[in-house]
MDAnalysis code that builds the backbone (N, CA, C; Angstrom):
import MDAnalysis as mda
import numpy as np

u = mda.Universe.empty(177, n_residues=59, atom_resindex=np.repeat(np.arange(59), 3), trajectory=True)
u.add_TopologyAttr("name", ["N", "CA", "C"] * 59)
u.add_TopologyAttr("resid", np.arange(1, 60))
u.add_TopologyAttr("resname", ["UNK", "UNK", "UNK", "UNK", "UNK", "UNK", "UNK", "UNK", "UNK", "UNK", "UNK", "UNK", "UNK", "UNK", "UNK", "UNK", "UNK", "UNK", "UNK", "UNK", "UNK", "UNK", "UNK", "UNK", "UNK", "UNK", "UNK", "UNK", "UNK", "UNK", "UNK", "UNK", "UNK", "UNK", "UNK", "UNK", "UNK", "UNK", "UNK", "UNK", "UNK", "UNK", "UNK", "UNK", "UNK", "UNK", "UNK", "UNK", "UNK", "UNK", "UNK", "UNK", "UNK", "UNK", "UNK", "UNK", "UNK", "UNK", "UNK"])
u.atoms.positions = np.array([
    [-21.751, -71.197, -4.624],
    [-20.990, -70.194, -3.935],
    [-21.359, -68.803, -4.454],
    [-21.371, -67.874, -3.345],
    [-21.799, -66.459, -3.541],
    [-20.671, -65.534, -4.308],
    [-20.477, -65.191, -5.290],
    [-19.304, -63.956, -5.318],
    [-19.836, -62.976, -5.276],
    [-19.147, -61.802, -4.718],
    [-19.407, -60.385, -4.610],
    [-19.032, -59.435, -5.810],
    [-19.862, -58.925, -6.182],
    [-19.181, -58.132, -7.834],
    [-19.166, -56.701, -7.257],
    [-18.012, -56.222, -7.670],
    [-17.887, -54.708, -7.458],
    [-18.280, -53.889, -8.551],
    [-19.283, -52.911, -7.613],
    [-20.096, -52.186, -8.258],
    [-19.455, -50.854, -7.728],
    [-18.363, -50.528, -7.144],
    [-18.185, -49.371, -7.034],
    [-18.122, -48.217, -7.741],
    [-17.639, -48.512, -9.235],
    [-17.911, -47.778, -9.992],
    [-18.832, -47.245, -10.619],
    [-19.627, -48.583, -11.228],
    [-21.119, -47.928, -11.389],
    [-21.896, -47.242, -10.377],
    [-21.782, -47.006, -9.274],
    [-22.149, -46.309, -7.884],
    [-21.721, -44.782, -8.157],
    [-20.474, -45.151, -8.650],
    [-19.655, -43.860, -8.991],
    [-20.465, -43.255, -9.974],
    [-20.588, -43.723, -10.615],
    [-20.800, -42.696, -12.007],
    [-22.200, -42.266, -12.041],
    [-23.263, -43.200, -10.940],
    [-24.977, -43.024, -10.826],
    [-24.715, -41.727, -10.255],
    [-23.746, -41.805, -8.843],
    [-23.862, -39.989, -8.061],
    [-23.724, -39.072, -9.131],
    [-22.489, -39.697, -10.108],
    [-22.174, -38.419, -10.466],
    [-23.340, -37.758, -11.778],
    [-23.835, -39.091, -12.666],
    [-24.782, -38.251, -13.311],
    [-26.292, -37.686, -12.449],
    [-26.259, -38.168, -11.380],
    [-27.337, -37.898, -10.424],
    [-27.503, -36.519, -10.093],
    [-25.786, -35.325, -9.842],
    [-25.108, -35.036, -9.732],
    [-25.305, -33.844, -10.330],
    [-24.923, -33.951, -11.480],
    [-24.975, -33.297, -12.464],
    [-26.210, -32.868, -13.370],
    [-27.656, -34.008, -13.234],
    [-28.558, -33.838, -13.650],
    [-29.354, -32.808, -12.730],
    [-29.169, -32.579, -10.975],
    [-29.360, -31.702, -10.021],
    [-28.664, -30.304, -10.120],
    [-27.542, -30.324, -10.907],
    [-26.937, -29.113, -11.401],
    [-27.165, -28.463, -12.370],
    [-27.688, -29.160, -13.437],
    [-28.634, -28.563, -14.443],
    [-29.887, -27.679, -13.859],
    [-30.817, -28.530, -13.297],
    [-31.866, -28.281, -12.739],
    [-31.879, -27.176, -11.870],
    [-30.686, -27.111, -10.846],
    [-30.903, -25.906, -10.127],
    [-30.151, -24.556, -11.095],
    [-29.756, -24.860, -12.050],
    [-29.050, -23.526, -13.126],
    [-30.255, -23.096, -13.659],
    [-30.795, -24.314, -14.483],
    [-32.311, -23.615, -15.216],
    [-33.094, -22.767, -14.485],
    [-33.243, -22.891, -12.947],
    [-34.041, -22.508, -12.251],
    [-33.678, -20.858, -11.573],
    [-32.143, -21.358, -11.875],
    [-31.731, -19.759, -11.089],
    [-31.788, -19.121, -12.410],
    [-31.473, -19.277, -13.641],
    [-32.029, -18.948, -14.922],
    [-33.080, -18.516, -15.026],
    [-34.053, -19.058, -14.561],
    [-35.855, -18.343, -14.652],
    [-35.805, -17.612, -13.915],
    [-35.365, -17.618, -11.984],
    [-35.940, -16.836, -11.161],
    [-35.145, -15.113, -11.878],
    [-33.791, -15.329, -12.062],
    [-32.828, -13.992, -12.813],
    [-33.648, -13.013, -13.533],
    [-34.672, -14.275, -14.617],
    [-35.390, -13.317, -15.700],
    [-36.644, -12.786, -14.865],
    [-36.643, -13.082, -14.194],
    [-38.216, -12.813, -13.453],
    [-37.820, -12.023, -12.622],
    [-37.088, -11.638, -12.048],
    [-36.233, -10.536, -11.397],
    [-35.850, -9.075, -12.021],
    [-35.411, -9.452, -12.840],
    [-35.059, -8.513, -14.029],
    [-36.351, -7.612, -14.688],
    [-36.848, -8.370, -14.920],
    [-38.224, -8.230, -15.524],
    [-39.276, -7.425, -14.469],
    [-39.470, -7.838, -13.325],
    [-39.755, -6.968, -12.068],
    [-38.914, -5.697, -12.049],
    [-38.007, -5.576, -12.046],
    [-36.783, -4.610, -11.478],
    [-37.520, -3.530, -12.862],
    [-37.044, -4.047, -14.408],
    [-37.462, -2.727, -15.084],
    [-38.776, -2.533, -15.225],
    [-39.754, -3.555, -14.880],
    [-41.070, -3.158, -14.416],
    [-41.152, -1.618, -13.419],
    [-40.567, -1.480, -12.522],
    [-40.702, -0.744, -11.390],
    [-39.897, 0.298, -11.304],
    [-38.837, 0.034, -12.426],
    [-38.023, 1.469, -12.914],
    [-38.790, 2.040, -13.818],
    [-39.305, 1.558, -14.419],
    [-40.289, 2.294, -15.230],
    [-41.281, 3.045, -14.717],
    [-42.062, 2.438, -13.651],
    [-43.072, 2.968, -13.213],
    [-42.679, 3.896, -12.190],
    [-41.637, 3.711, -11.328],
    [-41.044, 5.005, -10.819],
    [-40.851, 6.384, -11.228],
    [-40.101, 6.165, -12.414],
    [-39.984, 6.922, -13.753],
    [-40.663, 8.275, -13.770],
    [-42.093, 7.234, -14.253],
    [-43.025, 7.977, -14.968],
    [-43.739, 8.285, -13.626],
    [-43.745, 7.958, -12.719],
    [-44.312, 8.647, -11.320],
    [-43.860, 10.127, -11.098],
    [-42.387, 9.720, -11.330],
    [-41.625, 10.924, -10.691],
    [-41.794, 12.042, -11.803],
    [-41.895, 11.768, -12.780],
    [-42.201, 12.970, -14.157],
    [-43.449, 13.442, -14.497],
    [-44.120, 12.676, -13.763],
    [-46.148, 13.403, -13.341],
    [-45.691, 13.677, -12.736],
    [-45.203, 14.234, -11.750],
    [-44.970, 14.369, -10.190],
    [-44.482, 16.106, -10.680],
    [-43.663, 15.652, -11.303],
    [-42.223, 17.010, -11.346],
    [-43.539, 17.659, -12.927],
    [-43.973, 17.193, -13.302],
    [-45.087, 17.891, -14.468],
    [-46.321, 18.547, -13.628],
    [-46.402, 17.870, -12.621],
    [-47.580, 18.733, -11.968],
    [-47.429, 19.440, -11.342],
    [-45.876, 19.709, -10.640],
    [-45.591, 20.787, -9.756],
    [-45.544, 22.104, -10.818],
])
């Protein structure tokens, strides 16, 4: 005879570390793209900067 074993829980808990291991992953990632953003941004404040102060030095 066949019995049926309930696995609902372990079902449960696979989503949820499944879950959670996808929530890591997309944090780390918005974590990198932030610094790489940032990092662009005072890249280009800088170079604005110093554009605009040759600029205003040569007038």
């Amino acid at each position: 005879m066949y019995r049926k074993l309930d696995n609902k829980g372990q079902s449960s808990a696979e989503v949820i570390l499944i879950l959670g291991g996808l929530l890591a992953i997309v944090l780390f990632v918005a974590s990198y793209i932030t610094n790489i953003t940032n990092t662009t941004n005072n890249s280009f404040k800088e170079l604005i900067t110093q554009e605009r102060d040759f600029i205003i030095n040569k007038i």
